[in-house]
N, C-alpha and C positions, 0 to 999 in steps of 0.2 A: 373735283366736282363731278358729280354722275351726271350722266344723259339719259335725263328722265324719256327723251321722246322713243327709248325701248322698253320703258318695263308697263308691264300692267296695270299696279297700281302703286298710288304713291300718297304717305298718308302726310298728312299736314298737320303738324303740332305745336303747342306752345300754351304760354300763359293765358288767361283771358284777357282780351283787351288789345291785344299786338297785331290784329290786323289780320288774322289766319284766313277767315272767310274771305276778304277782300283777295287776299294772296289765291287761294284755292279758286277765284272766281278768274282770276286774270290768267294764272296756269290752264285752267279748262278752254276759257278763250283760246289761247296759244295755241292748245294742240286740238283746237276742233279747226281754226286758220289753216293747219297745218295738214288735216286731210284724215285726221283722225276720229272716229267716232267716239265721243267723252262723257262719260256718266261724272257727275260733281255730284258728291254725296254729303250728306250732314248725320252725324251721330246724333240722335234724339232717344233719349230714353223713355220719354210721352210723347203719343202720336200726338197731341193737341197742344206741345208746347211751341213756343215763337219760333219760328224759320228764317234767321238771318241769310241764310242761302237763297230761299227766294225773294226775298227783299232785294237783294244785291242785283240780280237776275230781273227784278221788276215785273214779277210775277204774286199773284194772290197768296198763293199757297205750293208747300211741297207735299208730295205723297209716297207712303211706300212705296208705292209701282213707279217707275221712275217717267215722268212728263219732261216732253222734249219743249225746248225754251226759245234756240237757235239751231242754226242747220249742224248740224252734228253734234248736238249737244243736246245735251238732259241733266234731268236735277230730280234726284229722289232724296229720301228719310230713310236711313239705318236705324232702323229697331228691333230692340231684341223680340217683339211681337213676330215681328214676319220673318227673324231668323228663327225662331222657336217652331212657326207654323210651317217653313218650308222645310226644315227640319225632319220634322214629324210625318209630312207629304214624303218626304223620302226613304224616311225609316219603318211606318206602319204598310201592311200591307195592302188598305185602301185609304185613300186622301178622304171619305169621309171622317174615317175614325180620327184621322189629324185634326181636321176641322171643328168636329164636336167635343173632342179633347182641350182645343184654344179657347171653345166659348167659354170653359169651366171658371168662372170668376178666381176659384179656389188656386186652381192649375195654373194660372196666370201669376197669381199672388205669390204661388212659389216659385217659378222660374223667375220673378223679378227678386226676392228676397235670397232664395240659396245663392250663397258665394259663387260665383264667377260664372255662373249660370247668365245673369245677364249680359257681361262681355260674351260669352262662347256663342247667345244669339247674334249679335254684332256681327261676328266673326265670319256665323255659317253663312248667314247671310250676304256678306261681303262676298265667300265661293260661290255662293248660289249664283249672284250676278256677273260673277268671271266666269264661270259657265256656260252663260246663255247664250246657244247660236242663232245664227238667222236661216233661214230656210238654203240657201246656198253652201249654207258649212262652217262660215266667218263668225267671229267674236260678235255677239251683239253689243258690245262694250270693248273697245280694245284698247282703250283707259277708264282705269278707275281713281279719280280723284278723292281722298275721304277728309272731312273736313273734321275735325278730332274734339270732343271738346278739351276743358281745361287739364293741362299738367297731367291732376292726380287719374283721371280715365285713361288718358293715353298708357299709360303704365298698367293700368287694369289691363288692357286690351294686350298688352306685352305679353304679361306677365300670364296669362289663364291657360294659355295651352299645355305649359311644364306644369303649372298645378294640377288640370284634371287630369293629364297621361299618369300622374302620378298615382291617383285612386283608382283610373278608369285604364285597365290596361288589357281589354278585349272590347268588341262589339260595335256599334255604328255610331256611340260617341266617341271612341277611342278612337276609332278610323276618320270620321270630323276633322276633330281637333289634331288629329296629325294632319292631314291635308291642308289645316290650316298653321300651323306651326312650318310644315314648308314653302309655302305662300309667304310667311313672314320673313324667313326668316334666306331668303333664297334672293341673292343680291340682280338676279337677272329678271326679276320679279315683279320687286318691292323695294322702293325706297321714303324713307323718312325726311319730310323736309321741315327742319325747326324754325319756326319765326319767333324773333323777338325786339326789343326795342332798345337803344341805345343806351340803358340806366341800368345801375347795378345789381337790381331785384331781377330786373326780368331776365338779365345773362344768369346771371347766377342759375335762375329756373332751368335757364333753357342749357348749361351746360349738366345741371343735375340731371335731367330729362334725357338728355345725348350718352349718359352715362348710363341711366335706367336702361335704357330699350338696346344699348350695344352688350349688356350684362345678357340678356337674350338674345343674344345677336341678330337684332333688327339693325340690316345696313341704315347708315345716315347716307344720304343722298346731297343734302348740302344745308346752307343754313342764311337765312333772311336777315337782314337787321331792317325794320321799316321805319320810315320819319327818321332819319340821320338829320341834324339840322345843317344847313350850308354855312358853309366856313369862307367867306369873301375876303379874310383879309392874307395878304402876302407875311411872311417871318418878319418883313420890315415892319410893316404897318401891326401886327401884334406887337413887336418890341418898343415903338410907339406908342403905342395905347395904353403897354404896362407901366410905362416910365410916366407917364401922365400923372398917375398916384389919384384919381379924380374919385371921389366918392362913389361908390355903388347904386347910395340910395339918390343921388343927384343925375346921372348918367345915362340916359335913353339908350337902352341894350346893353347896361351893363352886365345883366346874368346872360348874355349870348356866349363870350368865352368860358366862361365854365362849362356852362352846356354843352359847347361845342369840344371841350377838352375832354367832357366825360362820355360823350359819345365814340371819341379816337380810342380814349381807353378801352371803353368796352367792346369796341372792336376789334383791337388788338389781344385782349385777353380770348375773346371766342379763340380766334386764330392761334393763337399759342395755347390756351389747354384741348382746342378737340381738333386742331390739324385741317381744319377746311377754311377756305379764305373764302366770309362772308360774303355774300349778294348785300348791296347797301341799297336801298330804297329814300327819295328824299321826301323830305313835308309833305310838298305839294306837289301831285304826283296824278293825273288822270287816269282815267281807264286804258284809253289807247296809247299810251306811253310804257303804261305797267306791264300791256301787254308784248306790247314791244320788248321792253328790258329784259322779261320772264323768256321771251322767246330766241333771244341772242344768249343767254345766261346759259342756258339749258340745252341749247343747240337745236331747238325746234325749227327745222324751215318750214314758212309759210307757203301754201298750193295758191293762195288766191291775193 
């Protein structure tokens, strides 16, 4: 398992539904405890769509510019809007022209349609905020947490750097998108951490996905399993239960052993096809616990 509490950023991926935000929020915790200043970022493709990042956070709203939440921490919106605009702030030779060139409804319209044009704003974006210093000299950001959406964009966001190097092979998109291809692709950097849930769709997902992004060799960092259900009984007390023979449909928790069998399986399957022995996460599981666990896992010490 990698120790997240050296790289820069670290994206968080998985299926919908497995818990990513909550994960990305309890990670952010840990390493702003930790003494570290923490951007937690949410991929949005519409500035106006729902912000489960600041929900979790207990905050109204996210915004591009990234709003501080807790002491060392903040919570922005990645979108290709404000990677396309700062972009452009860097490549034209006055930020007006960038600026009047983003109001073009038209202009917009195709940076969001042309292929991977929409991941590569993500992207710059993502640089632009590992970039930013403070007046002293320091990272203004010396984590970047990214909270991914589903599956098939994580893969986008892989995959766009080797496709425009491929058309684009001079000038200040080509220079971009390398700087971001080594940002990804740079294990002392970036790492990948996959969350998923103990059932056979979402490992599945999440080992296809760990195969995706290592095809581009995007280090994995390590891998989540959330809500493991608790397994209370001893090998006796299982081998008891079985010998019962008692109905299923008469049996108050009779579907707990299966569940709980195919939770071990799909545990054991991560760890035998991708080589990293899962973080397991239980049901019922608080903030200050998650944070705790995240922060022992990962090797984060806490300053406070």
């Amino acid at each position: 398992m990698m120790d997240l509490s050296s790289l820069r950023a670290v994206l968080v991926a998985g299926k919908g539904g497995v818990g990513k935000t909550t994960v990305t929020a309890g990670l952010a915790r840990a390493a702003a405890a930790a003494g570290k200043r923490v951007l937690a970022a949410e991929v949005s493709y519409e500035i106006d769509s729902p912000t489960p990042l600041a929900d979790v956070f207990g905050v109204p709203h996210a915004s591009e510019d990234p709003i501080r939440v807790e002491q060392n921490l903040s919570i922005a919106l990645l979108t290709p809007h404000a990677g396309h605009l700062h972009f452009l702030r860097d490549a034209l030779p006055m930020r007006v022209l960038a600026d009047a060139a983003m109001k073009s409804a038209a202009i917009r319209r195709f940076l969001l349609a042309a292929p991977s044009l929409a991941e590569m704003g993500v992207l710059y974006r993502i640089l632009d905020l590992l970039r930013k210093r403070r007046y002293d000299g320091t990272f203004e950001h010396d984590l970047l947490i990214v909270d991914l959406p589903a599956t098939g964009h994580a893969l986008g966001l892989a995959q766009v750097p080797s496709a425009i190097l491929k058309v684009v092979t001079r000038g200040p998109i080509h220079d971009a998108v390398l700087e971001g291809l080594r940002l990804l692709t740079d294990p002392k950097q970036t790492g990948t951490l996959l969350v998923t849930l103990p059932e056979t769709l979402p490992v599945s997902e999440a080992i296809e996905l760990a195969r995706g992004i290592g095809a581009h060799k995007i280090p994995l960092a390590g891998v989540i399993v959330n809500r493991v259900p608790n397994d209370p009984f001893t090998s006796e007390e299982r081998e008891a239960l079985l010998a019962m023979h008692i109905d299923n449909a008469s049996m108050l928790g009779a579907r707990s052993l299966p569940r709980i069998d195919r939770a071990k399986e799909s545990i054991a399957r991560l760890k035998r096809e991708l080589g990293h022995p899962p973080i397991t996460l239980p049901e019922v599981l608080d903030e200050a616990h998650l944070e705790a666990m995240v922060s022992e896992a990962f090797g984060i010490r806490r300053s406070r």
